[in-house]
C-alpha positions in Angstrom: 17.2 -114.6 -17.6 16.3 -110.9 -19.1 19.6 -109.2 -17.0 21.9 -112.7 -17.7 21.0 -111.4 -21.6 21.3 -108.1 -21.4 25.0 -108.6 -19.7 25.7 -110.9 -22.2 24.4 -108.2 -25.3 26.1 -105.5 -23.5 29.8 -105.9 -25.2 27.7 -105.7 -28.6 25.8 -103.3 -27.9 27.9 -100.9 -27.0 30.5 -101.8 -30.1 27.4 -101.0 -32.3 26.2 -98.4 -30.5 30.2 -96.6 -30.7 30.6 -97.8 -34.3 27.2 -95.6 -35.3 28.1 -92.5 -33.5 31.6 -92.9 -35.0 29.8 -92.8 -38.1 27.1 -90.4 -37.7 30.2 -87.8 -36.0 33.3 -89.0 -37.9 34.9 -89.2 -34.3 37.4 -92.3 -33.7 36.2 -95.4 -31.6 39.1 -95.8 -29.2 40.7 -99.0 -29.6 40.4 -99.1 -33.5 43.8 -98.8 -34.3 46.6 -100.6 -32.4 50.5 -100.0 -32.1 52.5 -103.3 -32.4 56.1 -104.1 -31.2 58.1 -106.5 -32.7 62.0 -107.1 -31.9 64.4 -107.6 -34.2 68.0 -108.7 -34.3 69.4 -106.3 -36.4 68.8 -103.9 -38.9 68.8 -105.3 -41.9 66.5 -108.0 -40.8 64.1 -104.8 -39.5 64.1 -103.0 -42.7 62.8 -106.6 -44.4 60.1 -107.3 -42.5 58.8 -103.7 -42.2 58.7 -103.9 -45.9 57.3 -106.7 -46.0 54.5 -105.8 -43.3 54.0 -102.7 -45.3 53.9 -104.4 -49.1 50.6 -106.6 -47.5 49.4 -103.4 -46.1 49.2 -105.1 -42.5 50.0 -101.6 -41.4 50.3 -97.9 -42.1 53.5 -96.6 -41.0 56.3 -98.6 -39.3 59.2 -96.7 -37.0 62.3 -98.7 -36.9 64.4 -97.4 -33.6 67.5 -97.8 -33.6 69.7 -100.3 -32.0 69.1 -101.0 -28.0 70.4 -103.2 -24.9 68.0 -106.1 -24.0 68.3 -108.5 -21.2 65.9 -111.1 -21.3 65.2 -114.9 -20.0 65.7 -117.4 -22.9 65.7 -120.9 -22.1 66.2 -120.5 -18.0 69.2 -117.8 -18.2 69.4 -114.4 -18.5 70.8 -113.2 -21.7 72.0 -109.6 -23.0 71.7 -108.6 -26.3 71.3 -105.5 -29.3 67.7 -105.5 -30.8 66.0 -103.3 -33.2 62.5 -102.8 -32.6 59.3 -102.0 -35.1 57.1 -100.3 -34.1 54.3 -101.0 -36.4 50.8 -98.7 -36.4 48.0 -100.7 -37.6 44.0 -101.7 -37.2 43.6 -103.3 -34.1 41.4 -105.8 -36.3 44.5 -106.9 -38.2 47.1 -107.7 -34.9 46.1 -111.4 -35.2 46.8 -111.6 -39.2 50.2 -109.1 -38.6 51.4 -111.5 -35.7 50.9 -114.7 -38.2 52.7 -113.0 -40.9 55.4 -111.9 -38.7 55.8 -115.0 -36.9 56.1 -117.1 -40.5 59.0 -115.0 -41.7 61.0 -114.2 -38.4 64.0 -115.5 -38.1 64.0 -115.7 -34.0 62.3 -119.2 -32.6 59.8 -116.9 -30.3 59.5 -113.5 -31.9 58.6 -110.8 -29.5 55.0 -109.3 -31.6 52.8 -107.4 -29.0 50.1 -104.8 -28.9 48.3 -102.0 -27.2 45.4 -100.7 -28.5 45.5 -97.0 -29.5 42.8 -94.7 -27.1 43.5 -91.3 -29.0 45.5 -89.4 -31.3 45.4 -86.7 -33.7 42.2 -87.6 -36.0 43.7 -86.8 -39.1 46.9 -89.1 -38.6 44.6 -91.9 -37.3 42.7 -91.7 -40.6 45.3 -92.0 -42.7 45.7 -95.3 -40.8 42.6 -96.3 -41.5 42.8 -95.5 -44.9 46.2 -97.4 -45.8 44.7 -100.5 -44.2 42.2 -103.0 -45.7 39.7 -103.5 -43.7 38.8 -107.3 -42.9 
């Protein structure tokens, strides 16, 4: 019963344990701060939503590459297409409200919004992240 708990309390413990010597050091907790992707179809339609992402300060910087090939399954057949993609730096904390938002004012059906958490980075950069975006 004692190990089942302490498996169980593990997870948490070791979040707490990392958030206080993040503290106590000022060193970053990998996995804090996440980098979304989100596809758009062109542009001007890329520019909105960044701006839009950035005016509810879902995120601290967004990179908006230029245009791309894509080949993707839609519906049972491969399609080909141009897409613009976002690339969107943010707390990992706020991917779930980001995707929402995104997904409310997308124009595609099944927007593509992903993530992958950020391990490490220049501190000072990854602090400026932390400080351009609310915390929950």
């Amino acid at each position: 019963e004692v190990l089942v708990l302490s498996v169980l309390m593990y997870p948490v413990l070791r979040a707490l344990a990392l958030q206080l010597h993040s503290a106590v050091t000022g060193s970053y907790i990998p996995g804090s701060h996440s980098m979304a992707f989100i596809n758009c179809l062109n542009e001007d339609i890329a520019k909105d939503i960044a701006r839009a992402i950035m005016d509810k300060k879902l995120a601290a910087h967004v990179n908006i590459l230029p245009k791309s090939s894509a080949l993707y399954f839609w519906k049972g057949e491969l399609e080909e297409s141009t897409e613009i993609l976002l690339l969107v730096k943010t707390r990992t904390s706020k991917i779930g409200q980001l995707s929402n938002y995104v997904r409310s004012i997308h124009p595609f059906e099944i927007p593509e919004i992903i993530s992958l958490p950020i391990d490490q980075g220049n501190p000072l950069y990854l602090k400026l992240i932390e400080e351009n975006v609310p915390r929950d």
